[in-house]
C-alpha positions as CSV (number, residue, x, y, z in Angstrom):
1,X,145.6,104.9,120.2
2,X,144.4,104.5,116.0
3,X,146.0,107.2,114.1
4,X,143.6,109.8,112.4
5,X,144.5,108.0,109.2
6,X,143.0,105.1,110.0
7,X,139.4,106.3,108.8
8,X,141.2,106.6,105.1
9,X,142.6,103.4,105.4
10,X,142.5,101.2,102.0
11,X,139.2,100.1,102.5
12,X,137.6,103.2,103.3
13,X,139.6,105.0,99.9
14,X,138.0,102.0,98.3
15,X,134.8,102.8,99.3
16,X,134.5,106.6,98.7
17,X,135.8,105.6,95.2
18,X,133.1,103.6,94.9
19,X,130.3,106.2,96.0
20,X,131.9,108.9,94.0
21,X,131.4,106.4,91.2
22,X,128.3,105.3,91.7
23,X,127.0,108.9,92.2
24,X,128.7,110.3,88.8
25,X,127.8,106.8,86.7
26,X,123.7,107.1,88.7
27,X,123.6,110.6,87.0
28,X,124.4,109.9,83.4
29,X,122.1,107.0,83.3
30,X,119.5,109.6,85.1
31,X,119.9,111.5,82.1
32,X,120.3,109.2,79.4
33,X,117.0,108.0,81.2
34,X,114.9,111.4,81.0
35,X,116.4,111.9,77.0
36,X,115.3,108.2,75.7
37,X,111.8,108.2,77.2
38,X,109.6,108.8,74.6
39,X,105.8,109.2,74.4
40,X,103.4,109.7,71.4
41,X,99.5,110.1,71.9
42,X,96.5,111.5,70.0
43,X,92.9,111.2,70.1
44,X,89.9,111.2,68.0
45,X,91.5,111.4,64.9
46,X,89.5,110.9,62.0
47,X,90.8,108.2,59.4
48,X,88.8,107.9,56.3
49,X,89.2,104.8,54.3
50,X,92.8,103.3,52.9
51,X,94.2,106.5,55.0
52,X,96.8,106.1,58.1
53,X,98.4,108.0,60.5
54,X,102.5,107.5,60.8
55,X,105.0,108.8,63.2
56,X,108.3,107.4,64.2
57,X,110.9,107.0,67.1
58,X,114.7,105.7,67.5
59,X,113.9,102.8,70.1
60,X,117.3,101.7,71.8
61,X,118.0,98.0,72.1
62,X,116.5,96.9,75.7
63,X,113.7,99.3,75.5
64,X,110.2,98.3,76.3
65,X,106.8,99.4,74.3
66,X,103.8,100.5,76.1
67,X,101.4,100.7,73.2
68,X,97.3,101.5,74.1
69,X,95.0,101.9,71.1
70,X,91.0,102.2,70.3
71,X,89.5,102.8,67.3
72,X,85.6,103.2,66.4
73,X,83.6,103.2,63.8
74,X,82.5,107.4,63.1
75,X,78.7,105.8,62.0
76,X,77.9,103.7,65.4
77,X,80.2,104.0,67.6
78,X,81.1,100.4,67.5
79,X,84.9,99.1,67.6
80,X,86.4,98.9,64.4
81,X,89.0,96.4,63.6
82,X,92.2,98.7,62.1
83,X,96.0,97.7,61.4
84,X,98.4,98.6,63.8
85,X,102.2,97.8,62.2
86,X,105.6,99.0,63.7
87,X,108.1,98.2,61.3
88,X,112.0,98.9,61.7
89,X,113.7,101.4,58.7
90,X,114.2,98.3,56.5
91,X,110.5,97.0,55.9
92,X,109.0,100.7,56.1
93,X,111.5,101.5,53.2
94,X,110.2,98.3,51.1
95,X,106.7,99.1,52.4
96,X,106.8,103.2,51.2
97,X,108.7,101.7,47.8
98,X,105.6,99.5,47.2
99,X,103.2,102.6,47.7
100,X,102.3,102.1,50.3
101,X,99.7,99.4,50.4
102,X,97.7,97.6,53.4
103,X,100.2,96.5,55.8
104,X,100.6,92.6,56.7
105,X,102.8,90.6,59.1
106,X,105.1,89.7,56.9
107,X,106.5,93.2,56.1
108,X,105.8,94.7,60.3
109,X,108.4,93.6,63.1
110,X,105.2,93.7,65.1
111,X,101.5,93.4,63.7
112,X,98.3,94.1,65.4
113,X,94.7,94.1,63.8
114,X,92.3,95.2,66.2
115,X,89.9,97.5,67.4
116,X,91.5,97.8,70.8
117,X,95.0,97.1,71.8
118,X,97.2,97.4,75.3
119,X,100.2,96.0,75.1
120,X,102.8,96.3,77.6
121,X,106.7,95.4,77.8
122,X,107.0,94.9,74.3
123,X,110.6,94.7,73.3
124,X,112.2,95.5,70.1
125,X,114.8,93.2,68.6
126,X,117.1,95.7,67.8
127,X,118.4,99.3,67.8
128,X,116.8,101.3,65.0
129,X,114.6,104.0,64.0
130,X,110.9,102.0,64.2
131,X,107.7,103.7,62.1
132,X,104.6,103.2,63.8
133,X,101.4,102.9,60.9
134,X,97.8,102.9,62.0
135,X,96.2,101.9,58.9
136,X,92.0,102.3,58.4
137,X,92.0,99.2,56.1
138,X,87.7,99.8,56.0
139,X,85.2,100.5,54.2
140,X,84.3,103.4,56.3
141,X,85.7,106.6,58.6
142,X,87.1,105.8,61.5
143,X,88.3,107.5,65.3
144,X,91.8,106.6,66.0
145,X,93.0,107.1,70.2
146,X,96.9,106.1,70.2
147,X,99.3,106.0,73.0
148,X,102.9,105.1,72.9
149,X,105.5,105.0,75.6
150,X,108.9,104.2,75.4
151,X,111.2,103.2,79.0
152,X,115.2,102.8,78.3
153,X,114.7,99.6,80.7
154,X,118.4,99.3,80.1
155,X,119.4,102.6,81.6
156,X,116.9,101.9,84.2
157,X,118.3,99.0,85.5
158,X,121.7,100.5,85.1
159,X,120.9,103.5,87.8
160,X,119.2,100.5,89.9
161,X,122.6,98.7,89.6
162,X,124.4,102.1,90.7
163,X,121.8,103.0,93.6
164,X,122.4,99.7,95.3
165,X,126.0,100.0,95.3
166,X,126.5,103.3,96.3
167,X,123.6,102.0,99.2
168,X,126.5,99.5,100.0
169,X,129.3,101.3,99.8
170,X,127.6,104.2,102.1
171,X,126.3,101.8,104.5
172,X,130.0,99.9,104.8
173,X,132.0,103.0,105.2
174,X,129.6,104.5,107.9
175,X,130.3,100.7,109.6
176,X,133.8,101.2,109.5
177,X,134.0,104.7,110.5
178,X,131.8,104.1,113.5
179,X,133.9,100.8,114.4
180,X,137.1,102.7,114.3
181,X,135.7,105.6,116.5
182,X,134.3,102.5,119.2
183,X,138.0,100.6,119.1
184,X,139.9,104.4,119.6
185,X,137.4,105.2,122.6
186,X,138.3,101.8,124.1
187,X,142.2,102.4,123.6
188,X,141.7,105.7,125.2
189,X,140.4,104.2,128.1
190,X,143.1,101.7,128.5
191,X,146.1,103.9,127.5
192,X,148.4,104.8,131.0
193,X,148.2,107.8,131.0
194,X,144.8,108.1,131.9
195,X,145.7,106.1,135.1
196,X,145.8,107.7,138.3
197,X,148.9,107.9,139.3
198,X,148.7,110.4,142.0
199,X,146.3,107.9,144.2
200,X,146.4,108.9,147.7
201,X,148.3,106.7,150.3
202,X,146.5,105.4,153.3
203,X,147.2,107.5,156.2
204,X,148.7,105.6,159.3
205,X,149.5,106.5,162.9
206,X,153.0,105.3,162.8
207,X,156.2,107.2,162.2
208,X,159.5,105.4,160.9
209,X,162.5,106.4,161.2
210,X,166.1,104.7,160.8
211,X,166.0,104.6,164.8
212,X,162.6,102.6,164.9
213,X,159.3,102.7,164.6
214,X,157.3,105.0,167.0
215,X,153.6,106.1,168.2
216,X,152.5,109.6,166.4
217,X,150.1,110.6,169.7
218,X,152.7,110.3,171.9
219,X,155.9,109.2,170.6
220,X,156.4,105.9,173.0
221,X,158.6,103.5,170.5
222,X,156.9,100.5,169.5
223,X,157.5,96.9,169.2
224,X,156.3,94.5,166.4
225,X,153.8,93.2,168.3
226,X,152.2,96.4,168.6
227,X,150.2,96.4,165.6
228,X,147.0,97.9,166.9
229,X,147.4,99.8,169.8
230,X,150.4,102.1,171.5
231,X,150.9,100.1,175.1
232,X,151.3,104.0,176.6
233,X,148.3,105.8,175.2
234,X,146.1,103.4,173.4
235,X,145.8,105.3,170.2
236,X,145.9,103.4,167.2
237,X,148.8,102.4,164.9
């Protein structure tokens, strides 16, 4: 019979290596996950003319963008083209150093002029600390709606990567553990001892002894060719 210590066998330390693993590498990249989403969002906000609104976020390399804006004119209620720029640390240095004039696509690492923007999966080139500028660039007020979301793809896929292994390494060791038990019950079953041993002899009507071989009804002694019947009684032999 399979020793007890077959269930931690090489393969199954392997795998319980693997799960405590995956379980303590899933929950850092769960929480590196809830720290590096990010979100901005305001509505209705009045920009009069040659004004902006500016906010800012560290985006991690492999990060995507979610970016959802509207803006409308505060007269009619039309859309209003504005500037939407999201430029790294470098170009929003240059760009505050110049005074900060209208921004164009050639100082943004992304450039947007619109009235209303959705953009989804946009990835940054780089890690940095990116500035965000909504910029009225019109001759009159305007309503500004922004929405910015930030996923760490990276980390996501990361605790993906963990789940599936810790799916296989669960799913593997519960196959092996369940094969061992199948192959002990069958050993079980064939070892000797659990052979009967003690089986009960067929009971005859003869009696031997060194002298011959005699009838038990009535103790005439009989020949080989009395293999049925006793020739004095009948009974059966």
């Amino acid at each position: 019979m399979f020793s007890k210590k077959v269930y931690f066998n090489d393969f199954a330390s392997f795998m319980m290596v693997l799960i405590v693993g995956s379980l303590i590498v899933g929950a850092i990249e769960g929480i590196n996950i809830g720290r590096n989403v990010k979100s901005y969002d305001t509505y209705n906000e009045e920009v009069v003319p040659g004004d902006y609104m500016i906010f800012n976020f560290k985006i991690n390399e492999g990060a995507r963008l979610y970016i959802n804006y509207d803006a409308e004119n505060l007269s009619t209620y039309d859309g209003a083209d504005i500037i939407f720029s999201v430029m790294n640390d470098n170009y929003f240095e240059l760009w505050v150093n110049a005074g900060n004039p209208e921004p164009d696509i050639l100082n943004s690492t992304f450039y947007y002029e619109d009235a209303y923007v959705n953009i989804n999966n946009l990835q940054v080139p780089r890690e940095d600390i990116y500035y965000f500028v909504v910029y009225n660039n019109n001759s009159f007020d305007v309503d500004i709606s922004v929405h910015v979301t930030i996923i760490p793809w990276g980390h996501i896929i990361a605790a993906g990567i963990m789940a599936t292994l810790l799916l296989f390494a669960a799913t593997s060791l519960g196959i092996r553990v369940i094969h061992i038990t199948v192959l002990n019950a069958r050993q079980e079953k064939r070892s000797p001892g659990n052979e009967n041993e003690d089986a009960p002899v067929a009971q005859t009507s003869r009696t031997e002894n060194k002298d011959g071989v005699f009838c038990q009804s009535c103790g005439s002694p009989l020949t080989p060719k009395d293999t049925r019947y006793c020739p004095q009684c009948g009974a059966s032999v």
